[in-house]
C-alpha positions in Angstrom: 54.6 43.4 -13.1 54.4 42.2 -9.3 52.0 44.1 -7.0 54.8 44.9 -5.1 56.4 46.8 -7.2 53.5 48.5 -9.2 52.5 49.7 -5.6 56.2 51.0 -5.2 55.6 53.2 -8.5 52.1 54.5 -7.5 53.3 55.6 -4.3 56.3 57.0 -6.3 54.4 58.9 -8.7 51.7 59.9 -5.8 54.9 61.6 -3.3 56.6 63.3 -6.8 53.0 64.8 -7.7 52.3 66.0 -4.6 55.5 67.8 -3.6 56.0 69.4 -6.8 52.1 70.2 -7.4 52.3 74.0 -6.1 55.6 74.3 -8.4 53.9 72.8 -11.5 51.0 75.5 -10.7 53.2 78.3 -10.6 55.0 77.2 -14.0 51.2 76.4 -15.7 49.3 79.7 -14.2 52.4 81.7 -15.5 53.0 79.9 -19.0 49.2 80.0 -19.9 49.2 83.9 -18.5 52.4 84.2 -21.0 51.0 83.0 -24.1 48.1 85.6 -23.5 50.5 88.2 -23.1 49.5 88.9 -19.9 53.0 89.2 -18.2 52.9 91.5 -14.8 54.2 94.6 -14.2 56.6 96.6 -12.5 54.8 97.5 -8.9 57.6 100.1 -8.4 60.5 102.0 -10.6 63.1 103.7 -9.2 65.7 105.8 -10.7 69.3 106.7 -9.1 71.7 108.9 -10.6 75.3 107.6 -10.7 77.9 109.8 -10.2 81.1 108.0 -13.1 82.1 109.5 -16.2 82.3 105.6 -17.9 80.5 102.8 -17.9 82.1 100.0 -15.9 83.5 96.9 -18.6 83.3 93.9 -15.7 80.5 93.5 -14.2 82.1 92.9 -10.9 83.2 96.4 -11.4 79.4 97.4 -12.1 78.2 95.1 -9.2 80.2 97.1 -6.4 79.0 100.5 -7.9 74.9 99.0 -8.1 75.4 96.9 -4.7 75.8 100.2 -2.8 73.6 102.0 -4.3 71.0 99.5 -3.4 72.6 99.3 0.2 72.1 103.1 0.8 68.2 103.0 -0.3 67.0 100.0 0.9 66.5 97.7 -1.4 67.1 93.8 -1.7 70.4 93.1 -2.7 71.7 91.9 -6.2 69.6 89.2 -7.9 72.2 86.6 -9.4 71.2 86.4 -12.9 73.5 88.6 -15.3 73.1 90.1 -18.3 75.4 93.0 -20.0 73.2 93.6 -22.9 72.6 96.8 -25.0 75.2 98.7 -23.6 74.1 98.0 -19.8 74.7 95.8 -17.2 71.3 93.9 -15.9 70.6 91.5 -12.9 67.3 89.4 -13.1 65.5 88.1 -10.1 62.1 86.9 -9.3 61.2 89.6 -7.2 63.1 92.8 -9.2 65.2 93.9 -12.0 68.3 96.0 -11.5 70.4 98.1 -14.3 73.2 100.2 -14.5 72.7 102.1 -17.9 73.2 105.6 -20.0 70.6 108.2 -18.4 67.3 108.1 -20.9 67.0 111.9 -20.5 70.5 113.4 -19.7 74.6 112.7 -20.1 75.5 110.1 -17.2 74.3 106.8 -16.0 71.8 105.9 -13.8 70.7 102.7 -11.8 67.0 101.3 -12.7 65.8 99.4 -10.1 62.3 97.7 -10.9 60.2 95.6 -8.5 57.6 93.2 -9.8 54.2 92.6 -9.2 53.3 88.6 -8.4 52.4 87.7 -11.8 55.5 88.7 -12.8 57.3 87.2 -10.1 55.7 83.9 -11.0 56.9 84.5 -14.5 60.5 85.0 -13.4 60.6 82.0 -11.8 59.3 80.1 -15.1 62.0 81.6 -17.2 64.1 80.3 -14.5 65.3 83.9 -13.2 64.7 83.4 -9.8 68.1 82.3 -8.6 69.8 78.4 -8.0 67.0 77.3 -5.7 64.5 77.6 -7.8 66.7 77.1 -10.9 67.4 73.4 -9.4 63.8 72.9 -8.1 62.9 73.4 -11.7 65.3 70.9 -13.1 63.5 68.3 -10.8 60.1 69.2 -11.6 61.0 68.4 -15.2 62.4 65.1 -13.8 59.5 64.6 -11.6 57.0 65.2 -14.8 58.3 62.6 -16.8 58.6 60.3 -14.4 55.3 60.5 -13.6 54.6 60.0 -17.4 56.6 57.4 -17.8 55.4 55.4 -14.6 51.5 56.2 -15.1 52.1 55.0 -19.1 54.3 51.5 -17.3 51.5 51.1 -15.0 49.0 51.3 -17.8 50.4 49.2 -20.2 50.2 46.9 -17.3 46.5 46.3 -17.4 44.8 44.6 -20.3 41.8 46.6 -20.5 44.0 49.5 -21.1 46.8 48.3 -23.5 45.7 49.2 -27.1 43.8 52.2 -26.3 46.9 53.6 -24.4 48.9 52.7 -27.7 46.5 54.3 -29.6 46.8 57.4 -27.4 51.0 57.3 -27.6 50.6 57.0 -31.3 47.9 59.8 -31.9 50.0 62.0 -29.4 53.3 61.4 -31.4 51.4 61.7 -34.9 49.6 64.9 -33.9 53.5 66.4 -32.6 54.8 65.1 -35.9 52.1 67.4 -38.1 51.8 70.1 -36.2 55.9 70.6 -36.5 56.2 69.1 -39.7 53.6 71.8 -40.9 54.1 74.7 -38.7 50.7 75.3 -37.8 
């Protein structure tokens, strides 16, 4: 490979890594949080009683019913993400979670409007609920990551030195994948 163009793919793989660095962090610190159960919480419930004898089939129906609701107390509007499971109609965000449901403790519906802590903010955004922005930021960063994978192993296999112990390393890393899914463990 000519020095030319090996420099274009360090400099490549130096501007992806550093604009998508605080992202990546954001994805690891929540993913590693995840897989110890530690997920956030809900900083704040609230609880609105809904004045309609049946629950809404469309969700644009439910939307125009919640959206006021939301309007009249305050509260950020809609997130985008929708969800009409259980018997409810659910919109995920990064920052808060909004249903329109049965009331838990009487006959009616009510609107459940949670807002979460950062943790669970962050972990909103991994599970890619924190609307298109984010949602298309993420799609890049997977991009961006194996890129850089694949230009760091290029560049590599480019050197002498390197060649068979970076083969060995691509080889251990598939074998070790291969077991570990082959056996469950």
């Amino acid at each position: 490979m000519k020095a030319k163009v090996r420099l274009l793919w360090m400099k490549l793989h130096a501007y992806f890594s550093c604009f998508f660095l605080p992202l990546t962090l954001i994805y690891i610190l929540s993913g590693v949080l995840y897989m110890f159960d530690i997920r956030g919480d809900v900083r704040q419930e609230y609880t609105y009683p809904v004045g309609i004898e049946k629950m809404p089939e469309s969700e644009s129906a439910a939307q125009e019913i919640v959206s006021q609701i939301l309007a009249d107390n305050d509260h950020m509007s809609l997130p985008s993400d929708y969800s009409d499971r259980r018997g409810a109609h659910n919109w995920y965000g990064f920052k808060q979670q909004v249903s329109l449901q049965a009331a838990k403790d009487s006959e009616g519906f009510e609107v459940i409007v949670k807002e979460f802590d950062v943790f669970r903010s962050f972990l909103m955004i991994h599970k890619g609920h924190a609307g298109i922005w984010f949602w298309v930021l993420g799609i890049f960063l997977g991009l961006s990551l194996t890129f850089s994978l694949v230009s760091g192993v290029i560049i590599t296999l480019q050197l002498p030195q390197l060649k068979k112990p970076s083969l060995a390393m691509i080889g251990a890393g598939l074998a070790s994948f291969v077991v570990f899914f082959i056996t469950g463990v």
